[in-house]
N, C-alpha and C positions, 0 to 999 in steps of 0.2 A: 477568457484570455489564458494562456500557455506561459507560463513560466520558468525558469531555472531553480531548480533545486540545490542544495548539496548536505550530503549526511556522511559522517564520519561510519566505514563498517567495518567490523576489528580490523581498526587503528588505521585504517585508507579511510583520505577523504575520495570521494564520488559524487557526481552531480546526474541531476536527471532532469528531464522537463515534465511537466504536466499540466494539465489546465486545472483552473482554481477549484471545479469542485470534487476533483479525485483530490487533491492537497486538502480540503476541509476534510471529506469525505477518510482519508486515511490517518490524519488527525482526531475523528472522532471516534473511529475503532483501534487504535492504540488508547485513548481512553477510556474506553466501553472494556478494553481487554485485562488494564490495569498494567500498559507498560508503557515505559518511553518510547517514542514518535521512532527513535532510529534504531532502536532493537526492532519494530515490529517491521521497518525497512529491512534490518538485516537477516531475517527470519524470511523474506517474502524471495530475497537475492538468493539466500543459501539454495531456496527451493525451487530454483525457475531456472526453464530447461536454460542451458549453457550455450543453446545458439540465439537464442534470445534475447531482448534489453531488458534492462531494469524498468526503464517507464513502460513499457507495454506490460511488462509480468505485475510491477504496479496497478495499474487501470484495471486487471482482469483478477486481480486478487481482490478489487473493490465489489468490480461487478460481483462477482463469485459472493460474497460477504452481504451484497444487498439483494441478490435472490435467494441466499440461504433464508435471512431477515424474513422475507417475503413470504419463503412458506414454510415457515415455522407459524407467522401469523396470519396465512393463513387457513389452519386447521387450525387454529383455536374456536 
């Protein structure tokens, strides 16, 4: 299911949609990273092209993070 978001980034609030498991999925690598849930929202904003959304630079910042995951292990 696809939801509404919303994260405060220096000092704007902002909202986004995403389905539940990019929201678990970006909650777990903010804690895997060691930061708060809307720092690592605003790190992903800062960084995504400017014609672009937040929810898609979202979703493809997960992707990205769970084929890194992927083959890191798998070459071990």
């Amino acid at each position: 299911m696809i939801a509404k978001h919303s994260a405060t980034l220096h000092g704007h609030r902002t909202s986004f949609t995403l389905e539940e498991p990019f929201w678990q999925e970006l909650k777990s690598i903010a804690k895997s990273r060691g930061m708060p849930l809307a720092r690592l929202i605003a790190e992903i904003d800062d960084g995504r092209d400017p014609e672009g959304n937040l929810s898609s630079a979202l979703r493809l910042y997960v992707l990205a993070w769970i084929k890194a995951l992927a083959k890191s292990t798998e070459t071990l």
